[in-house]
C-alpha positions as CSV (number, residue, x, y, z in Angstrom):
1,X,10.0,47.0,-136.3
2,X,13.3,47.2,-135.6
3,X,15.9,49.5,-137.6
4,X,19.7,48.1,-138.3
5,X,22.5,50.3,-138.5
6,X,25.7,50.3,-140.3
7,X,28.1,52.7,-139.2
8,X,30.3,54.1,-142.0
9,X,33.5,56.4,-141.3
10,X,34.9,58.6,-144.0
11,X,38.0,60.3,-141.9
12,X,37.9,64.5,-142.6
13,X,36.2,63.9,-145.6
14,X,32.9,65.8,-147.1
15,X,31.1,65.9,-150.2
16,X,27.9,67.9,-151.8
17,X,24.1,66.6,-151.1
18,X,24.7,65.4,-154.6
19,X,27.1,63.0,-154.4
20,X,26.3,62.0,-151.4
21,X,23.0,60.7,-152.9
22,X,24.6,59.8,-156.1
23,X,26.8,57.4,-154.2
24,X,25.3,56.1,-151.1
25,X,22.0,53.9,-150.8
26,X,19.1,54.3,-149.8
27,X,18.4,55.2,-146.0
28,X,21.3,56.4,-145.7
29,X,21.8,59.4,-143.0
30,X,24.9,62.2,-143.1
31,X,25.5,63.6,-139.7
32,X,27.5,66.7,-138.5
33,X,29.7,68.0,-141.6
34,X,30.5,64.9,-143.4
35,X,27.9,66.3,-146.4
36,X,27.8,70.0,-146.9
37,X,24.9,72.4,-147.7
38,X,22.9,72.0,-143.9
39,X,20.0,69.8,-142.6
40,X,18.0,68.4,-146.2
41,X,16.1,65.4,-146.3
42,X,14.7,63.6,-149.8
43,X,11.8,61.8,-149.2
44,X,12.1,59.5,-152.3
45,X,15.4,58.0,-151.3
46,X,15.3,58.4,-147.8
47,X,18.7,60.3,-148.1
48,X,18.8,62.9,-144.8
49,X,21.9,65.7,-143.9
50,X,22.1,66.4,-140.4
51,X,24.3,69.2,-140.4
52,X,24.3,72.9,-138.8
53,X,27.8,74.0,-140.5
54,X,28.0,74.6,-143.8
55,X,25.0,77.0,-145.5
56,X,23.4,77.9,-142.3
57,X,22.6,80.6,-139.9
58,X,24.6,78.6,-137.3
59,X,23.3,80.7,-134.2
60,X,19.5,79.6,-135.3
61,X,20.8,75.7,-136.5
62,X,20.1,73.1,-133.7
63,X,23.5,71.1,-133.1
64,X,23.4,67.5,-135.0
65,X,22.5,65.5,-132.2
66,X,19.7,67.8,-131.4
67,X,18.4,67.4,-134.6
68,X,18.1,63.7,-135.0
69,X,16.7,63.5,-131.5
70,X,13.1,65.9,-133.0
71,X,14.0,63.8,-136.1
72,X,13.6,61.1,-134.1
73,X,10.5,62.5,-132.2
74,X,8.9,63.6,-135.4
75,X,9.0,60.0,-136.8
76,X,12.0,59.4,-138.9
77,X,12.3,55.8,-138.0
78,X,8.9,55.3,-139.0
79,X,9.6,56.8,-142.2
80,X,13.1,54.4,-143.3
81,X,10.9,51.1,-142.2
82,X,12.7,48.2,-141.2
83,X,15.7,47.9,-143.3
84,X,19.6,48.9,-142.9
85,X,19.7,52.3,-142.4
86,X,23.6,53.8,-142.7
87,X,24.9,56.5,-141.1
88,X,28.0,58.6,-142.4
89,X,30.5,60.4,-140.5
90,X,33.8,62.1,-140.9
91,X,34.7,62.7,-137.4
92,X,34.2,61.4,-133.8
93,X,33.6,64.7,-132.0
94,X,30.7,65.3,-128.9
95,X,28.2,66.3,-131.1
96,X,28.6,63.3,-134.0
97,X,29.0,60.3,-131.4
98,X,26.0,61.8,-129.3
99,X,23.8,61.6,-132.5
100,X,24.9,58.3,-133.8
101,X,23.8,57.5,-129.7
102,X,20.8,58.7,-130.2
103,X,19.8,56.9,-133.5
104,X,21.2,53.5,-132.4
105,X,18.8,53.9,-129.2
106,X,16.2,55.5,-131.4
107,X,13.7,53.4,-129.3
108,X,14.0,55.4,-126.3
109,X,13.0,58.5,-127.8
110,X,10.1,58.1,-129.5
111,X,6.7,59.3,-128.5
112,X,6.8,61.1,-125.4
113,X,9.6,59.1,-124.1
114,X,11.8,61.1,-122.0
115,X,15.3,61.0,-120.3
116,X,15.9,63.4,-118.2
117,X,19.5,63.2,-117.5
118,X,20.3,62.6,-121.3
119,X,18.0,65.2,-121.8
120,X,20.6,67.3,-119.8
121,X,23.8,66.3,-121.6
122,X,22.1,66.7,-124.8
123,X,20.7,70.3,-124.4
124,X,24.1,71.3,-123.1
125,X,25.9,69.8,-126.2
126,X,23.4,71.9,-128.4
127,X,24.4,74.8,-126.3
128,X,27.9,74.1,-126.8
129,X,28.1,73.5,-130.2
130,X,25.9,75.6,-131.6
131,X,28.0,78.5,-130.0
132,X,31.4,77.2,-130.5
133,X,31.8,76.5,-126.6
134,X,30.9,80.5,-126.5
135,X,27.6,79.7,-124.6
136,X,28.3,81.0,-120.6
137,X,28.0,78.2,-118.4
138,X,28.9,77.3,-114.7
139,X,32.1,75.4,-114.5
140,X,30.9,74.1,-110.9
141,X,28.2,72.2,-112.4
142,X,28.6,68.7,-111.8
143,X,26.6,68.3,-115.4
144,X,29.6,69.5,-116.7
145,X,32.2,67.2,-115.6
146,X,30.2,64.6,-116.5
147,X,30.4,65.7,-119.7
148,X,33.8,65.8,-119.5
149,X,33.8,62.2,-118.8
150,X,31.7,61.0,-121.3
151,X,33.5,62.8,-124.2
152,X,37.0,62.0,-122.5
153,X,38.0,59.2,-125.3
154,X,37.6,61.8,-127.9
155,X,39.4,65.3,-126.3
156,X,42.1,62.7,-125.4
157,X,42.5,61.9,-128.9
158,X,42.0,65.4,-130.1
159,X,44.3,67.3,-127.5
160,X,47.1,64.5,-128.4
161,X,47.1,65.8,-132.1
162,X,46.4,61.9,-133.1
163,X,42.8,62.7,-134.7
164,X,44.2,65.2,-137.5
165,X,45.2,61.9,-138.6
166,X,43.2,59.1,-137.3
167,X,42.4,56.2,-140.0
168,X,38.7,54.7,-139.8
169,X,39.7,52.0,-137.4
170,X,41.3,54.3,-134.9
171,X,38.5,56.7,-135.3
172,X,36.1,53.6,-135.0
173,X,37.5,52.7,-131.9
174,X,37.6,56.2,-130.6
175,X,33.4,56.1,-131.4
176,X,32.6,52.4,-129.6
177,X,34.6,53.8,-126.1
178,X,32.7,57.3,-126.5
179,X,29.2,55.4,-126.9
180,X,30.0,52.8,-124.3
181,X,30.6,56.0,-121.7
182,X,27.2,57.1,-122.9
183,X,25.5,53.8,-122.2
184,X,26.8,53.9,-119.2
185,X,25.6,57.1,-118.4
186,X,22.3,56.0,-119.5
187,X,22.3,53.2,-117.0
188,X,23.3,55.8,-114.0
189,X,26.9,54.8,-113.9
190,X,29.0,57.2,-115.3
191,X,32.0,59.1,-113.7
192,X,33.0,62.3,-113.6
193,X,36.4,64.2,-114.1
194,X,37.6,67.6,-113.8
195,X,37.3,70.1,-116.4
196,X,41.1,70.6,-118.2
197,X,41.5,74.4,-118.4
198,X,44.8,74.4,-119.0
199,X,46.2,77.0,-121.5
200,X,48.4,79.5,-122.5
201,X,47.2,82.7,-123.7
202,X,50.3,83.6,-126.9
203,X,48.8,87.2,-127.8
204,X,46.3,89.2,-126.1
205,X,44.7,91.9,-128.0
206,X,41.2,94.0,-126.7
207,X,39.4,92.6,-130.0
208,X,40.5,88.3,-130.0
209,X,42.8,86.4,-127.9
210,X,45.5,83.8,-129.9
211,X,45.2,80.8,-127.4
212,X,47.4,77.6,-126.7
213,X,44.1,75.4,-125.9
214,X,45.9,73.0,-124.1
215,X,43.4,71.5,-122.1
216,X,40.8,71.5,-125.2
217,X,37.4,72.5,-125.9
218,X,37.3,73.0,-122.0
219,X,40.1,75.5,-122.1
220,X,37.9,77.4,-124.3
221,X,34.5,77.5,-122.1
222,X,36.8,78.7,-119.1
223,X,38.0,81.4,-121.7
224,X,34.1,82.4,-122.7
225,X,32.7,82.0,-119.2
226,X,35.6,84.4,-118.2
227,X,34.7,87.6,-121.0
228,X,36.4,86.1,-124.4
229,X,34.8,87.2,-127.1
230,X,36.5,86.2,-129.9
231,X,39.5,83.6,-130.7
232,X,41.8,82.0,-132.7
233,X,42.9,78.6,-130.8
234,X,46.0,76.4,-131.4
235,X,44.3,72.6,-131.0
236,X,47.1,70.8,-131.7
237,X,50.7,70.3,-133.5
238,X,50.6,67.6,-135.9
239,X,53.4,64.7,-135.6
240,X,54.3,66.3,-139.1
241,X,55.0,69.8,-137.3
242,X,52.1,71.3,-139.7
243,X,49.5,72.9,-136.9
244,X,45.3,72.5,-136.2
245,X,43.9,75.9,-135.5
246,X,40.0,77.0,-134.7
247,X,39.2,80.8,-135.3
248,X,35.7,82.0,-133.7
249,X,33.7,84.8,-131.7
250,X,31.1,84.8,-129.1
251,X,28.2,85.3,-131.9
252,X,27.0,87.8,-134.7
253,X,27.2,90.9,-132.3
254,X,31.0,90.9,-131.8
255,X,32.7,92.6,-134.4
256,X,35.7,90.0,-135.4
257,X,35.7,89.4,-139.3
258,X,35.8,85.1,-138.9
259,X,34.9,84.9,-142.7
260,X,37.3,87.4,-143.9
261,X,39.9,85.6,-141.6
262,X,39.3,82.2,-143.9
263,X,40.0,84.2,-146.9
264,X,43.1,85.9,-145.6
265,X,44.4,82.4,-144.6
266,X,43.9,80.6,-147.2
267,X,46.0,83.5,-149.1
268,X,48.5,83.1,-146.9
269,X,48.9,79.2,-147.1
270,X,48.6,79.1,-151.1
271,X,45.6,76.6,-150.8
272,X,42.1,76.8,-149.7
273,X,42.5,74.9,-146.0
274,X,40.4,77.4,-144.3
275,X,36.9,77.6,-143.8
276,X,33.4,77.3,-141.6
277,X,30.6,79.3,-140.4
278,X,30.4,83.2,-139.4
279,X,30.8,82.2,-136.2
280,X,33.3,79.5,-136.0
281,X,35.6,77.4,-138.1
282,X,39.2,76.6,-138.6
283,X,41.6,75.0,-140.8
284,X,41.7,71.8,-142.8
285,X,41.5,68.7,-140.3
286,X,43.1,66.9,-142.7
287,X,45.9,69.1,-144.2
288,X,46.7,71.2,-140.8
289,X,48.3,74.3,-141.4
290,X,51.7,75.5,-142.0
291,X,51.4,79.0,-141.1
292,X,52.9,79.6,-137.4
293,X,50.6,81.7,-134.6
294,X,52.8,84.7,-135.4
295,X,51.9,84.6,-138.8
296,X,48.0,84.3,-137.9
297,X,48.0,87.5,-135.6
298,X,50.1,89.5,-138.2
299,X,47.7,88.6,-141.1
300,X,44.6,89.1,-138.0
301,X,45.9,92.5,-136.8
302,X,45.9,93.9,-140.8
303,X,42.0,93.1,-141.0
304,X,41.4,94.8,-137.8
């Protein structure tokens, strides 16, 4: 039996489990931030979080796309029968467009189905973002710039400071050319390109680098694979001149004080913009920042 799909975007917006079953019907499926609290499924409404953000221990948290894929192997499918099933998202990113993938081909993964080349790209996503892009990889693998490929609609769109405000329909569009690379990668025909490691490093401290991540999330895996331990990262300038930042360390044994950071911030910009996981976060996608990199070490440095 079949399962349809209804794909519905909610641009850098999140809610509570609550609401989110409150509001939505029935089969309906939350992926990668867009309801907080972590992974939570309720069997009586067939309402399921796929999340490994908010309320986690995000070192021991598969990454989304991970997560539906045992989902998926476990019998979810089964479970939400043969009617619409809806999924919910907030962003486009690698790890939401390879999950909404994944459940739109459910087919191919169930039982002991197996993919090997998408079993590739998705254990190196789950690498990736369950680390924050901390995880040390070889830039020479070809794997890699595949990646790069695949993913290419999106970092364009991210590095161009355009997603801080996409609407649905441009973030819609940004999702059909990212799954339309991954079909094509299914069917052996994908490209590659070369990694962007472009950047510009704006303070250099022994404890946290401040980083212009011009080439995007790539910038940062040269920057890990290279000793980085710990971050804060200047994604983008918004149109509006208000500023995307990420903030994050290597994992739980590097002594940089993310958490503390989102307090400090949020402090500093009179609002509460800040926020994430011990390990990685960053400010509002929606509101940006207005505090300037300057301002970031200054208030970093104090906490030091």
């Amino acid at each position: 039996m079949q399962v349809n799909f209804e794909i519905v975007i909610f641009p850098r917006h999140d809610m509570p489990w609550e609401e989110f079953v409150r509001t939505t019907p029935p089969r309906s499926i939350a992926l990668d931030g867009v309801v907080k609290g972590g992974p939570r499924f309720d069997p009586a409404t067939l309402h399921q979080n796929f999340d490994h953000h908010d309320g986690v221990v995000r070192e021991a948290t598969m990454c989304t796309a991970m997560q539906v894929f045992y989902a998926i192997k476990g019998g979810l499918m089964r479970s939400f029968g043969g009617d619409t099933c809806y999924i919910y998202i907030n962003d486009t990113d690698q790890d939401t467009s390879l999950a909404v993938w994944i459940l739109l081909n459910y087919k191919l993964f169930e039982g002991t189905q197996s993919i090997p080349h998408i079993n590739r790209l998705l254990e190196l996503d789950n690498r990736w973002d369950v680390t924050g892009g901390a995880f040390p990889m070889n830039l020479n693998d070809a794997l890699l710039r595949q990646h790069s490929w695949v993913f290419q609609p999106y970092t364009d769109l991210r590095k161009s400071g355009g997603l801080a405000s996409a609407t649905e329909v441009e973030l819609r569009n940004n999702l059909e050319a990212v799954l339309a690379r991954l079909t094509q990668y299914l069917m052996g025909q994908g490209g590659e390109v070369e990694m962007d490691t472009r950047h510009e490093i704006l303070f250099d401290h022994p404890r946290f680098k401040i980083v212009n991540e011009i080439g995007g999330n790539d910038a940062r895996y040269h920057l890990y694979a290279n000793g980085m331990d710990a971050f804060i990262s200047l994604v983008a300038t918004r149109p509006d001149g208000r500023f995307i930042y990420s903030v994050g360390r290597r994992s739980c044994y590097i002594p940089f004080p993310v958490t503390r950071l989102f307090q400090v911030f949020n402090a500093a910009e009179g609002q509460n913009r800040w926020g994430g996981s011990d390990l990685i976060g960053g400010c509002a996608r929606g509101d940006g920042s207005k505090l300037e990199w300057g301002q970031l070490r200054d208030l970093t440095l104090a906490e030091l």
